[in-house]
C-alpha positions in Angstrom: 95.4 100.7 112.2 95.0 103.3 109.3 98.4 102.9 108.1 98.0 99.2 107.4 94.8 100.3 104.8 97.2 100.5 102.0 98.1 96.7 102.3 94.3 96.0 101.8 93.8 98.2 98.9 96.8 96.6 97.3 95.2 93.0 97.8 91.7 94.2 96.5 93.6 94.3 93.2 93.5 90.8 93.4 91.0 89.5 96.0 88.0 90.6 97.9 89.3 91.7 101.3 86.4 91.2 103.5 86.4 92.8 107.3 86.9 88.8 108.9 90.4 88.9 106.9 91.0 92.4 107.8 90.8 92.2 111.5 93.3 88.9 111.6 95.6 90.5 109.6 95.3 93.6 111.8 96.0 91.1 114.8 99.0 89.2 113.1 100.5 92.8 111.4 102.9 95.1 112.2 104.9 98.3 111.0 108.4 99.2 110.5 110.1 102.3 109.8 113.8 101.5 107.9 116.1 104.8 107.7 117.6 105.2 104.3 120.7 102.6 103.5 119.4 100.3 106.3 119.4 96.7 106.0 115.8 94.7 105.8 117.5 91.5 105.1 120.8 90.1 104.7 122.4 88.3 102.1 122.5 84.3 103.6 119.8 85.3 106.1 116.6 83.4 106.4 113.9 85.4 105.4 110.8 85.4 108.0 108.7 87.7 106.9 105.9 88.4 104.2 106.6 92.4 104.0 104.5 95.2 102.1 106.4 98.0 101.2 103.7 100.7 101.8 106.4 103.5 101.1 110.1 104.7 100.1 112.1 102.7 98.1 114.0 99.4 99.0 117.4 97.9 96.5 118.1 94.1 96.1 121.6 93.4 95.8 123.7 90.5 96.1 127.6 90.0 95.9 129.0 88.9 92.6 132.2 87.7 92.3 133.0 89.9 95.6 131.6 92.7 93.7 128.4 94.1 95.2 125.6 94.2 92.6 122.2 95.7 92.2 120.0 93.4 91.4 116.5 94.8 91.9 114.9 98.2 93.1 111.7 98.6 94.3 109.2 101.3 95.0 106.2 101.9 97.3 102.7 99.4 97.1 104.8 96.3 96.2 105.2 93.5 98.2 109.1 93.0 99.5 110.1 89.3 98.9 113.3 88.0 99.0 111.8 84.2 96.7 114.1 81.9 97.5 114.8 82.7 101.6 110.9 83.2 102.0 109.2 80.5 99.5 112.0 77.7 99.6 113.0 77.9 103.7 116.7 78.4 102.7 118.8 81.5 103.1 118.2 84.0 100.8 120.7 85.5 97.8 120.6 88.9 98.5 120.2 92.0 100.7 117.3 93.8 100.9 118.3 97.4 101.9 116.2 100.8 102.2 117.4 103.3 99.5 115.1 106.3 101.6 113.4 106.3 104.6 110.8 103.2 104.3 108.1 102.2 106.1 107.0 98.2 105.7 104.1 96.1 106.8 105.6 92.7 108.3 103.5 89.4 108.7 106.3 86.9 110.5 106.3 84.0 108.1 104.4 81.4 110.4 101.5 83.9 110.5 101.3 84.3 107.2 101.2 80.5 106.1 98.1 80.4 109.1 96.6 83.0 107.3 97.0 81.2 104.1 95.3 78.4 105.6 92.4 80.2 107.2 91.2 82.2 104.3 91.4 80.6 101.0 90.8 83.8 98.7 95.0 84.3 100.5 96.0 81.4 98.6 94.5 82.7 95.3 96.1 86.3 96.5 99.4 84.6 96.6 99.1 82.9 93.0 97.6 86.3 91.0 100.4 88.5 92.4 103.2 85.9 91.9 101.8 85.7 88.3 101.7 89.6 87.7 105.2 89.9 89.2 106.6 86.9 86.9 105.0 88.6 84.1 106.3 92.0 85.2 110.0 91.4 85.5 109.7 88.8 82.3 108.8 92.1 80.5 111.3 94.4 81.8 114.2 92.3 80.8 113.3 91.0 77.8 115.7 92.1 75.9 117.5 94.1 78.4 121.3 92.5 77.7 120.5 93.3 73.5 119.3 97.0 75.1 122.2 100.1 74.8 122.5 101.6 78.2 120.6 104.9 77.3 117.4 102.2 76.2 118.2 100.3 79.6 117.8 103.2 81.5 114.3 104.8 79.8 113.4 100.8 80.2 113.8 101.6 83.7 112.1 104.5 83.9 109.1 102.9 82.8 109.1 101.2 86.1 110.5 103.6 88.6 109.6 107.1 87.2 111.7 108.8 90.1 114.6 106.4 90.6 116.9 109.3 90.7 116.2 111.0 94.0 115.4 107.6 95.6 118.5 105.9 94.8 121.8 106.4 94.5 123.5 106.5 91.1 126.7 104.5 91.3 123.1 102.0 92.6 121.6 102.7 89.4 124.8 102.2 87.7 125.3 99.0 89.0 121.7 97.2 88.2 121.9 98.5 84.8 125.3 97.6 84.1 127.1 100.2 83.1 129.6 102.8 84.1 128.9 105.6 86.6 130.6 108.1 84.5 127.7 106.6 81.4 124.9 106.9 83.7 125.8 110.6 84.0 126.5 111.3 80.8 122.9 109.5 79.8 121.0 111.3 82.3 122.4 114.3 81.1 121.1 113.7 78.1 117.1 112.7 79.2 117.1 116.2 81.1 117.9 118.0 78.2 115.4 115.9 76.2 112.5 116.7 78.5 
């Protein structure tokens, strides 16, 4: 399945993917196509699924004192995790929601701990990534609450180049904490700038 090819070029980044572990994942893999605002997960659901989010764009968010917040946005060739439903068999702390039209690569959970057991270089897959991620979000935030909203959105920019046309703004707003009407105003400003 050509469409599945991205998955293994994203894991070569870590491991060698070898034809063996290509064909079982081929026979334990398969693809779904989320319209924009769709849900993936839900907030208190069980996640049961290792997903690959091979492209669009996909917003964590959670409720917050009955205030629904971004928490997270991600973009296309990044793995689609919701930690604590999938790594700690409890329901999970927030909804995992298309932003645009997405298209996913599922391994049901079960599968993928097999597959962790079959092929040790999976294990070592498992560990690299986690440790790039951690690392990753570590260095996005630090700092972030010290940051002034027009510094937290270039921050973000860093990381999402086109997060305007793949999510909503009062979205954006909301995971950078800050106002709408400031969003606006600051992007605005970077479009004059550049």
């Amino acid at each position: 399945m050509k469409e599945i090819e991205p998955l293994f070029d994203f894991m070569a980044n870590y491991i060698v993917v070898d034809e063996d572990l290509q064909s079982r994942i081929l026979d334990i893999t398969s693809l779904k196509r989320y319209p924009a605002n769709a849900v993936i997960i839900q907030e208190g659901q069980y996640n049961r699924h290792f997903r690959y989010l091979h492209d669009g764009c996909v917003r964590y968010h959670a409720n917050y004192d009955g205030k629904e917040v971004t928490t997270w946005i991600e973009v296309a060739n990044q793995l689609l995790l919701s930690y604590d439903g999938f790594s700690f068999d409890r329901p999970g702390g927030e909804t995992l929601e298309a932003s645009a039209d997405s298209v996913v690569i599922e391994i049901a959970s079960d599968d993928f701990l097999k597959l962790l057991e079959e092929f040790p270089q999976m294990e070592r897959f498992a560990r690299l990534w986690l440790e790039k991620e951690m690392s990753s979000q570590l260095e996005f935030y630090k700092f972030f609450m010290f940051m002034s909203a027009k510094e937290k959105y270039k921050r973000l920019l860093t990381y999402v180049s086109d997060v305007d046309l793949k999510v909503k703004a009062i979205h954006i707003a909301s995971f950078l904490g800050i106002s709408p009407e400031t969003l606006s105003r600051i992007r605005a400003e970077h479009l004059k700038s550049n």
